[in-house]
C-alpha positions as a Markdown table, in Angstrom:
| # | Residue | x | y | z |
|---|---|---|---|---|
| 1 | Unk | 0.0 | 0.0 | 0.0 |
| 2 | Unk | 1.0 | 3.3 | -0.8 |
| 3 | Unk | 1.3 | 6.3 | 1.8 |
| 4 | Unk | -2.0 | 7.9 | 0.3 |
| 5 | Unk | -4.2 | 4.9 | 0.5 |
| 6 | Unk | -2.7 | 4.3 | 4.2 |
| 7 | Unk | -3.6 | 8.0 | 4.8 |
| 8 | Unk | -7.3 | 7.9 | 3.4 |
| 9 | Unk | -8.0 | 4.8 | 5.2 |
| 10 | Unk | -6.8 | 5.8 | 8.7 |
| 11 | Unk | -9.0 | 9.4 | 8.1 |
| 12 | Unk | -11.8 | 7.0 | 7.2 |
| 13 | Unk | -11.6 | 4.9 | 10.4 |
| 14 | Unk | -10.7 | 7.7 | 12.6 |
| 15 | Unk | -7.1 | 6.1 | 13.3 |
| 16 | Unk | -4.0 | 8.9 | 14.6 |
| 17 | Unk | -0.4 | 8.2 | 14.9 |
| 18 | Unk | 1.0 | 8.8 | 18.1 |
| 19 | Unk | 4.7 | 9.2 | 18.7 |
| 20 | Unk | 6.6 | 8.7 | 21.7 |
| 21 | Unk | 9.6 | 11.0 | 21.1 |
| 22 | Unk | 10.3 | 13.9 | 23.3 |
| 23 | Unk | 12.3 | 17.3 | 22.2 |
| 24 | Unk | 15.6 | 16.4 | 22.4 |
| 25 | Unk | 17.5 | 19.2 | 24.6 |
| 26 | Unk | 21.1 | 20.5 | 23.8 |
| 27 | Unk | 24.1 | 19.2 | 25.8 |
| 28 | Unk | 25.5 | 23.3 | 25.8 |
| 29 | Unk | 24.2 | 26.2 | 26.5 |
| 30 | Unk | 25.0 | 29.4 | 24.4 |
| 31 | Unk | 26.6 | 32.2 | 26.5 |
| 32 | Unk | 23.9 | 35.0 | 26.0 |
| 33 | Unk | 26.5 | 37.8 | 26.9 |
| 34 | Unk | 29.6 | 36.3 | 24.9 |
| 35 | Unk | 31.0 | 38.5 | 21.9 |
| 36 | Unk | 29.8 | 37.6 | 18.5 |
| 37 | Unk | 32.6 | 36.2 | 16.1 |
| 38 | Unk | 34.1 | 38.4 | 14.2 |
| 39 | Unk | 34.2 | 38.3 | 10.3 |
| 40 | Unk | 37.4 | 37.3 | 9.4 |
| 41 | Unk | 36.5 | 36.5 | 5.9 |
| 42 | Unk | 34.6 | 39.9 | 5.6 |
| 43 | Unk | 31.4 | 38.3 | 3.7 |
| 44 | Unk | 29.0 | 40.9 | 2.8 |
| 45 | Unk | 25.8 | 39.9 | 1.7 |
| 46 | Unk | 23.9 | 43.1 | 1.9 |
| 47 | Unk | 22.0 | 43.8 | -1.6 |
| 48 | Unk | 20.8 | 46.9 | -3.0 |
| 49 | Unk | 17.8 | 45.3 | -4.4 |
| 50 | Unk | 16.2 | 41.8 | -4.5 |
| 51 | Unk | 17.9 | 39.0 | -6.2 |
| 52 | Unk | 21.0 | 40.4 | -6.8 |
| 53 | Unk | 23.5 | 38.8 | -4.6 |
| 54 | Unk | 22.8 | 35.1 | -4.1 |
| 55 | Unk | 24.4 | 33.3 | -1.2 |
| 56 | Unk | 24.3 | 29.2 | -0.8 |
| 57 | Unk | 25.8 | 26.2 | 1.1 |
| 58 | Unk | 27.1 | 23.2 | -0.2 |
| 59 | Unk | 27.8 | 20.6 | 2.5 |
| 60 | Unk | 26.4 | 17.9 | 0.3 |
| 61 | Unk | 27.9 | 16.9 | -3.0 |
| 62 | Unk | 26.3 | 14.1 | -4.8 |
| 63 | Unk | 29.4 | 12.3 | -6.1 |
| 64 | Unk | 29.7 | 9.0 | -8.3 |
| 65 | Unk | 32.3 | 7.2 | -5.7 |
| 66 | Unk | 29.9 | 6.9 | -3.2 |
């Protein structure tokens, strides 16, 4: 069964998932009155209008070796 027939039949019975996770809390706290780092790099990624300056993170890349 697909996702959508699962879906409509548990609306039609009345049927609710239920999950027994909890918010998982942080191990460290941030220091509310600590400096903020300073840019070393000098990125500047103000704009003078919409859609001119485009910023992005690439963390991921999709590779053939696996």
């Amino acid at each position: 069964m697909n996702h959508k027939r699962v879906e409509r039949l548990m609306r039609e019975h009345g049927i609710a998932g239920h999950s027994r996770r909890t918010r998982r809390r942080s191990l460290t706290r941030a220091d509310r009155k600590a400096a903020p780092a300073p840019n070393l790099i000098k990125r500047d990624f103000t704009a003078l209008a919409p859609g001119l300056r485009v910023a992005d993170d690439i963390t991921y890349v999709p590779t053939a070796e696996g």
